[in-house]
C-alpha positions as CSV (number, residue, x, y, z in Angstrom):
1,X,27.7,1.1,-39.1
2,X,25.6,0.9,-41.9
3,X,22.7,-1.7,-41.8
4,X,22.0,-4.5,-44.4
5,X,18.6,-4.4,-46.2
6,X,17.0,-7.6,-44.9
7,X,18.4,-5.8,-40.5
8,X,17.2,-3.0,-42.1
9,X,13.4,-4.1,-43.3
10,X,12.9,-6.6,-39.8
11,X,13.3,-2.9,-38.0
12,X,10.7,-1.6,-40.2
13,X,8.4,-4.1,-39.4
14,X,8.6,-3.9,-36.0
15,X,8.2,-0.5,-35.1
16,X,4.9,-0.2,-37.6
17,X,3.5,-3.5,-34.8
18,X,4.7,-0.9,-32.2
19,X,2.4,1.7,-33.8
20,X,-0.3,-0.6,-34.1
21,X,-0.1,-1.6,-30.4
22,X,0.0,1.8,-29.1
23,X,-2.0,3.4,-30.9
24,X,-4.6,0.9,-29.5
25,X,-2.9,2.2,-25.9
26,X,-5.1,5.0,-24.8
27,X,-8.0,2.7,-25.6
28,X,-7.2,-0.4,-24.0
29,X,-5.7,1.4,-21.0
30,X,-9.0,3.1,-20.1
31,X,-11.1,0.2,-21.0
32,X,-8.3,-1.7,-18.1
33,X,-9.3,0.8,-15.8
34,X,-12.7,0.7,-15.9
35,X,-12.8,-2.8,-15.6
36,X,-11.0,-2.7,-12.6
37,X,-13.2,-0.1,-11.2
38,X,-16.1,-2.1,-12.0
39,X,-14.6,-5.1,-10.0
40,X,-14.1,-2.8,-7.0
41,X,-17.4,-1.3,-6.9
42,X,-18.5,-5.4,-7.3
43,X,-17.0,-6.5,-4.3
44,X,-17.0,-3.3,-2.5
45,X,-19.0,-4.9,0.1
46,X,-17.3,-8.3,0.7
47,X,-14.3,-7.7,1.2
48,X,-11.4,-4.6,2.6
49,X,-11.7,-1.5,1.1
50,X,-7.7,-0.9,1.7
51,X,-7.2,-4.4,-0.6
52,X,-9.7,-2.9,-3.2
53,X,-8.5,0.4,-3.3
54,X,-5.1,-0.8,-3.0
55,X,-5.0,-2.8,-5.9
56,X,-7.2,-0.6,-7.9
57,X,-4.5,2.0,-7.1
58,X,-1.9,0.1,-9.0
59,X,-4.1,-0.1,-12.0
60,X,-4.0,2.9,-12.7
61,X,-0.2,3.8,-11.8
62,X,0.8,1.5,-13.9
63,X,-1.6,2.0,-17.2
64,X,-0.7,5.7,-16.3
65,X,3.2,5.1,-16.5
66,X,2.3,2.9,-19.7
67,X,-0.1,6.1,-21.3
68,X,3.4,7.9,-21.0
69,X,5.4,5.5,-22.7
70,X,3.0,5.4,-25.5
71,X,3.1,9.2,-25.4
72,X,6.5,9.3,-25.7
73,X,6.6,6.5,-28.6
74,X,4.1,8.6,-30.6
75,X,6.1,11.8,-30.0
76,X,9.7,9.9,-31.3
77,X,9.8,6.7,-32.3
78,X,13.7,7.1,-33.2
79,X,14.7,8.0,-29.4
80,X,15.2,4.5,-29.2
81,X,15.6,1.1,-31.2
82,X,12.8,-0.6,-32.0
83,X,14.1,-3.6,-30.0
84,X,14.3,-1.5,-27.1
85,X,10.7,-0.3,-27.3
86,X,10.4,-3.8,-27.1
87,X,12.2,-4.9,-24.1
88,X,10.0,-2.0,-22.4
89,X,7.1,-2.7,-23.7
90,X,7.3,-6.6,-22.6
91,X,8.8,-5.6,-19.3
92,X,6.0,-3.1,-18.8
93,X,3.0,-6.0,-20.1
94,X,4.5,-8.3,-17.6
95,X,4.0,-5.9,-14.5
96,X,0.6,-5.1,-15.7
97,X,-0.4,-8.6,-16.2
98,X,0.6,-9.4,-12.6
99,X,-1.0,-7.1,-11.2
100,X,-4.0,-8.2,-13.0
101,X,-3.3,-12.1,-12.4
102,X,-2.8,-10.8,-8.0
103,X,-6.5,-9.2,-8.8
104,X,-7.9,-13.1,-9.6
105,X,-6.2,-14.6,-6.8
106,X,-7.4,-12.0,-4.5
107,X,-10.8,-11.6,-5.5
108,X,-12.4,-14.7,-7.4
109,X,-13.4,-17.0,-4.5
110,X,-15.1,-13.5,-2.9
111,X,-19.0,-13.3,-2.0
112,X,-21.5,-15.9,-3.1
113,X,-21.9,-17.8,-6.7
114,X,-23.5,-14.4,-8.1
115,X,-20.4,-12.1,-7.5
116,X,-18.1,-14.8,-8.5
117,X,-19.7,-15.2,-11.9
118,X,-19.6,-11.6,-12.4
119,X,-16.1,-11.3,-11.3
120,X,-14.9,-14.4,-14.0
121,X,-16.9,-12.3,-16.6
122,X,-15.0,-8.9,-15.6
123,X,-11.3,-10.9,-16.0
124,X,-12.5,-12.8,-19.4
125,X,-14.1,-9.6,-20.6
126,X,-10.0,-8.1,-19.8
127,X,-8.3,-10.8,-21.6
128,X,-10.6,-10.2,-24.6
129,X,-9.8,-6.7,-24.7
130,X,-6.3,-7.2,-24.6
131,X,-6.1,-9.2,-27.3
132,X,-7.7,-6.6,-29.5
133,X,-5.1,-4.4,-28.5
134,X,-1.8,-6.7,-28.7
135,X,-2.8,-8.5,-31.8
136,X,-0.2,-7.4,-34.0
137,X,2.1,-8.6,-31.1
138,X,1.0,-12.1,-30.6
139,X,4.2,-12.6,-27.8
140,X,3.1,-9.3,-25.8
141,X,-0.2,-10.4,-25.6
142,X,0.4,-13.8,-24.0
143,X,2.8,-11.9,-21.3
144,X,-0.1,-10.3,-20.5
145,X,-2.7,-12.8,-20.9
146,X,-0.4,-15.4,-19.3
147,X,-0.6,-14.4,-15.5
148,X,-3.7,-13.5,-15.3
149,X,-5.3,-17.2,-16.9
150,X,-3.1,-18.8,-14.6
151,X,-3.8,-17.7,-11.6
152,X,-7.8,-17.6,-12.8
153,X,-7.3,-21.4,-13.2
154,X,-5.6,-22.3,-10.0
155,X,-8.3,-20.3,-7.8
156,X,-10.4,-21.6,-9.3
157,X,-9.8,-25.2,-9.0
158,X,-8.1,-25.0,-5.9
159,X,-11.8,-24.1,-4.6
160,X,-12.7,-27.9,-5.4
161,X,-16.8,-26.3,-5.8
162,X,-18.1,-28.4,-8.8
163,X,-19.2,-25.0,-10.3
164,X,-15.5,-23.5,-10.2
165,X,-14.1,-26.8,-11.8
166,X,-16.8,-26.1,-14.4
167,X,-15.7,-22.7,-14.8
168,X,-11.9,-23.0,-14.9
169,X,-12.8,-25.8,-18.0
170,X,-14.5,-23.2,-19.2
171,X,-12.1,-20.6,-18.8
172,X,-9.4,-22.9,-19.6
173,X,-11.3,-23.3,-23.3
174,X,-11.9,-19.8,-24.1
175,X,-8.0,-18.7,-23.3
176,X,-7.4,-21.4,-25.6
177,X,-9.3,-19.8,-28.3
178,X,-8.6,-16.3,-27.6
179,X,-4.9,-17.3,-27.6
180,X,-5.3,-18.7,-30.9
181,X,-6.9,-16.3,-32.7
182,X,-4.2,-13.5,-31.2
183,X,-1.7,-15.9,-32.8
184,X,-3.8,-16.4,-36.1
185,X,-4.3,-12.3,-35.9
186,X,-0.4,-11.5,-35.3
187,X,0.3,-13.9,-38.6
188,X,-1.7,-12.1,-40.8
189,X,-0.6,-8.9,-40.0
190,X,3.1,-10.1,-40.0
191,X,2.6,-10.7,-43.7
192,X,1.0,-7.6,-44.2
193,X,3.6,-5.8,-42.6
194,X,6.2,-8.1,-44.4
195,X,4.9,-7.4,-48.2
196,X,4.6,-3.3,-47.1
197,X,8.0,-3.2,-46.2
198,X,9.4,-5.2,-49.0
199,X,7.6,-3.0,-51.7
200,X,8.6,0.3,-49.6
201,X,12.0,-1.2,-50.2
202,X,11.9,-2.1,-53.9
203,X,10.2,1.8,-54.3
204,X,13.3,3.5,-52.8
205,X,15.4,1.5,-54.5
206,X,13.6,1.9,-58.1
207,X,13.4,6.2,-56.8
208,X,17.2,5.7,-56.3
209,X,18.1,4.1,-59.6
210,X,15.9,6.7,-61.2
211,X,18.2,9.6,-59.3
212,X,21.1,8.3,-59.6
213,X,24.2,7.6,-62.5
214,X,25.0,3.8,-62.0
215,X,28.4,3.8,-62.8
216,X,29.2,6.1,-60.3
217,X,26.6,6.7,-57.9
218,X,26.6,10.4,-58.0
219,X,22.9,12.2,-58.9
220,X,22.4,11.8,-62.3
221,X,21.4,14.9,-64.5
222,X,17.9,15.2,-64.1
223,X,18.1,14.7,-60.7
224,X,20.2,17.7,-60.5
225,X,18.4,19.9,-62.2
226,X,15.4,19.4,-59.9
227,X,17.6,19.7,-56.7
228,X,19.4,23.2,-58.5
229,X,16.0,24.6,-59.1
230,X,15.1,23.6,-55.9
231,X,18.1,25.6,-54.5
232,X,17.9,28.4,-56.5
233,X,14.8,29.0,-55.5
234,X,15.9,29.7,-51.5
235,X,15.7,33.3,-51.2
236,X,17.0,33.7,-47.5
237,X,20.9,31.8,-48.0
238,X,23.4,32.0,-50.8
239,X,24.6,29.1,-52.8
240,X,27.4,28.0,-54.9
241,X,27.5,26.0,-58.2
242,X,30.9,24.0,-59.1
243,X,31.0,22.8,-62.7
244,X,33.5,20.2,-63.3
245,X,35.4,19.0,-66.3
246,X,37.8,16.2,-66.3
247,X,41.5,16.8,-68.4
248,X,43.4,14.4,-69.5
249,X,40.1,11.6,-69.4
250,X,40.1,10.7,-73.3
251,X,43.5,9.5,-73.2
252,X,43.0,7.1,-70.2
253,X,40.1,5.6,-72.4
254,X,42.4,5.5,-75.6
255,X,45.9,3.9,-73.7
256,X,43.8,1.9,-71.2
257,X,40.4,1.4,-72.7
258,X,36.6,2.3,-71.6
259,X,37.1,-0.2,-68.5
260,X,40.1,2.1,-67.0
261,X,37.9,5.0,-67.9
262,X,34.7,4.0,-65.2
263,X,37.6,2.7,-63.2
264,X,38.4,6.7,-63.0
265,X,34.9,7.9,-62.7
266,X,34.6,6.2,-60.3
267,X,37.6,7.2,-58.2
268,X,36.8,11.1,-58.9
269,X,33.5,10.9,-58.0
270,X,34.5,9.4,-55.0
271,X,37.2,12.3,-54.0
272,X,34.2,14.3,-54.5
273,X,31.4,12.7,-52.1
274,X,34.8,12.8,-49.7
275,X,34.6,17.2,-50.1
276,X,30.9,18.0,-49.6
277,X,28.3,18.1,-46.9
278,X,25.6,16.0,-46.1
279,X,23.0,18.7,-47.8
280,X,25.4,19.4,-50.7
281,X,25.2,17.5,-54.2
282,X,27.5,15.9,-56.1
283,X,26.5,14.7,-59.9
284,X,27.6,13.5,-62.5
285,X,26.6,15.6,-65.6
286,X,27.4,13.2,-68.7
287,X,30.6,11.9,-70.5
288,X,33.5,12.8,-67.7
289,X,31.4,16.8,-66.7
290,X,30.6,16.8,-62.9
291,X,29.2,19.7,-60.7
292,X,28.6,20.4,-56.6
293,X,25.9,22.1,-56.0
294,X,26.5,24.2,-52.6
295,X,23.2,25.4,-50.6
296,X,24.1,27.9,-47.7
297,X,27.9,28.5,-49.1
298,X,29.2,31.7,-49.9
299,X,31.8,32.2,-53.1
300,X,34.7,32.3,-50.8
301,X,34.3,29.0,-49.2
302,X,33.1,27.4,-52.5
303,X,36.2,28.2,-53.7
304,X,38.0,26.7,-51.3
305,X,35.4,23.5,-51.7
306,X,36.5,23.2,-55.2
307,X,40.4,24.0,-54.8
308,X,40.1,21.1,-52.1
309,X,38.7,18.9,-54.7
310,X,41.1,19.8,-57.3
311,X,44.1,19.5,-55.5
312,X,42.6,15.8,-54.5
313,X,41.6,14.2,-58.2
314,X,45.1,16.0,-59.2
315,X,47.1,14.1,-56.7
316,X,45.0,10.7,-57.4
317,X,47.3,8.2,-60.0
318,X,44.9,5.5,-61.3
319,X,47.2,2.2,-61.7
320,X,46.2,-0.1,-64.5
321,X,46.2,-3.9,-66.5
322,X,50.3,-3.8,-67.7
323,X,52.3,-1.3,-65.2
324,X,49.9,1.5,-66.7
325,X,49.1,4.0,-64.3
326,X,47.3,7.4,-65.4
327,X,46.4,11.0,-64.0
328,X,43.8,12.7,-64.3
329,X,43.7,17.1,-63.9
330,X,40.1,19.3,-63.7
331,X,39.6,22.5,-64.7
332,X,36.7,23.9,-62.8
333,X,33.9,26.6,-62.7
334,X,32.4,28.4,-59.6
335,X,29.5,30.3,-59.8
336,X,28.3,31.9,-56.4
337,X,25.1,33.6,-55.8
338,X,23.9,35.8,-52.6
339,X,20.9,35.1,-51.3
340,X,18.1,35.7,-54.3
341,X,20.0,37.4,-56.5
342,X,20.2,34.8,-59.2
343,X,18.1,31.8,-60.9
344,X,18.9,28.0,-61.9
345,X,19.8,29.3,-65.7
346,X,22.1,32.0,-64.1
347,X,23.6,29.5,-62.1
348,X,23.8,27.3,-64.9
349,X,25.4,29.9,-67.5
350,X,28.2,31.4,-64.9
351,X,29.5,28.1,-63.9
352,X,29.9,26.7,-67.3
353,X,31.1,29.7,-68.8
354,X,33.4,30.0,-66.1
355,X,34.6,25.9,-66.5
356,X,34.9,27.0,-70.1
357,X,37.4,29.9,-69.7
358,X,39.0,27.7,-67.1
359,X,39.8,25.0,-69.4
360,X,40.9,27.5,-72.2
361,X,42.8,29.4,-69.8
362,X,45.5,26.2,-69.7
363,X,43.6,23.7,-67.6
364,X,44.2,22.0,-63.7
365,X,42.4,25.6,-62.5
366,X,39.9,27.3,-61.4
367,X,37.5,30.1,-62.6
368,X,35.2,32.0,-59.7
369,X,32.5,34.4,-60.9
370,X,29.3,35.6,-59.1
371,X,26.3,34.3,-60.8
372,X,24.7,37.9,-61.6
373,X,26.7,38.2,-64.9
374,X,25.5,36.6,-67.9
375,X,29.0,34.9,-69.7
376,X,28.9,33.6,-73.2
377,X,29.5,31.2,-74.7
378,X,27.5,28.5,-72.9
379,X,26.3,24.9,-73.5
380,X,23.9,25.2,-71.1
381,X,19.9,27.2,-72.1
382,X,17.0,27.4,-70.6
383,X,15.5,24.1,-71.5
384,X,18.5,22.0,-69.8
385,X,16.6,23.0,-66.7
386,X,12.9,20.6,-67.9
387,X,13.2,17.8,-65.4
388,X,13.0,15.1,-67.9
389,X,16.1,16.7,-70.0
């Protein structure tokens, strides 16, 4: 199911704030980790060892597990939406935060007023640094930042010391701030994020229109030169050229007028997206010409491309304004090439000489003719291949 612009863009701006955010990871996970270590060698003489050690253990299991996810994020951020990055990365911030907020209630009210200050300044110093990471994610940070302020605050005011209820005012002050200016941070790189997106937007789209024929939405001509010389240029696969002329078009513009004639543009040039590949190319040449351009198909099964596209716009009745209804035929040329054994212009000159004898031959067939022979007459020279022909 296809996605509409304004799903499409919101996606876009989330996974570049998942970039951001982890490409902060490795940082902000060892700084975590030396913090903790830091509060263990602290307190390493006032309290267990198998507490310290324990806790310092999940510390780094966990920004371990997170390093992988990052890791994994980097490697392919398409193996999953970016809403599920999301949901793991919140689920993951969470744990860590817990851990971090079981750290405060185990350790603040440890040793005398000295280690208790330092161990405050080791748990603010955290919450500052996870802000600089999580700041294009202003929600991720305070699932972090939550636990761990919390359970600061309630240690410390469940200690009823006059310091500690000076410290958790304090404290209680700075998370404000801190929380604020993650929030303020987030914002501005939101709209950032927003105006990137929107302008990548309006550049494919404006790249697109410049590509493509608007009446039909085929590959316009100069697009298709590019892509043929592009093709032509493979030396290690064959490819295949389909030229394509409608029959019978003028009189569906003279009995049912031009608006009948896009009407049927239209409808061939959809029978022709419905024959080719993903890595083929339709376009639409001018006036009521078409052409496939096959990478990687030999003559025989471009010929059985273009007799599957023929016997498709043959079969198609266009029904009109009145009871009208018209047909529409194609006479068709196929020029095939092995691999390197023939340039764009050869391309070029074999398929339209071959549409040419195809149409003169009595019309509704096809002409097949490998692409090493140079056929006369053609429409088609050397300078129909200059991109901005």
């Amino acid at each position: 199911m296809s996605q509409n612009p304004s799903e499409s863009t919101v996606q876009g701006v989330d996974l570049e704030r998942l970039r951001l955010v982890y490409g902060n990871f490795t940082f902000m996970l060892s700084g975590a980790v030396l913090a903790a270590a830091v509060l263990v060698a602290l307190l390493y003489e006032v309290t267990s060892r198998t507490v310290l050690f324990g806790w310092l253990g999940l510390v780094v299991a966990i920004s371990l597990v997170r390093h992988l996810e990052s890791r994994t994020f980097a490697r392919d951020p398409g193996a999953r939406t970016p809403r599920e990055w999301m949901r793991r990365l919140d689920a993951a911030t969470l744990v860590s935060g817990m851990v971090w907020g079981a750290g405060a209630l185990l350790f603040l009210p440890l040793g005398d007023v000295a280690h208790q200050m330092l161990t405050v300044l080791v748990f603010t110093g955290v919450i500052a640094g996870a802000m600089t990471s999580y700041g294009a994610m202003w929600r991720c940070y305070m699932i972090f930042m939550m636990p761990l302020a919390l359970s600061m605050e309630w240690r410390l005011l469940t200690d009823r010391l006059a310091l500690h209820y000076a410290l958790a005012f304090v404290n209680i002050v700075y998370v404000a701030v801190v929380a604020y200016s993650a929030y303020k941070t987030d914002r501005t790189i939101g709209k950032v994020l927003d105006i990137t997106a929107e302008n990548a937007q309006l550049t494919r789209a404006l790249q697109y229109q410049a590509t493509h024929d608007p009446l039909v939405d085929l590959v316009n001509h100069r697009e298709f030169n590019v892509r043929l010389r592009e093709v032509a240029a493979r030396q290690h696969e064959p490819c295949a050229l389909v030229f394509i002329d409608l029959d019978r078009f003028k009189e569906i513009n003279d009995r049912g007028g031009h608006a009948a004639g896009d009407e049927a543009l239209r409808r061939v040039s959809e029978i022709l997206k419905a024959h080719v590949r993903a890595s083929d190319t339709a376009a639409r040449l001018g006036g009521d010409e078409f052409a496939l351009l096959l990478p990687g198909c030999p003559g025989e099964r471009a010929e059985q491309v273009a007799r599957a596209a023929l016997a498709a716009i043959e079969e198609f009745v266009l029904h009109w304004e009145g009871g009208h209804y018209f047909r529409v035929g194609a006479s068709m040329g196929v020029a095939w090439a092995e691999p390197g054994a023939a340039d764009a212009a050869a391309l070029l000159r074999v398929a339209d000489a071959a549409c040419y004898a195809a149409k003169n031959a009595g019309r509704g067939r096809i002409e097949v003719r490998p692409a090493t022979a140079r056929y006369e007459p053609s429409r088609f020279e050397l300078e129909a291949l200059d991109p901005l022909n």
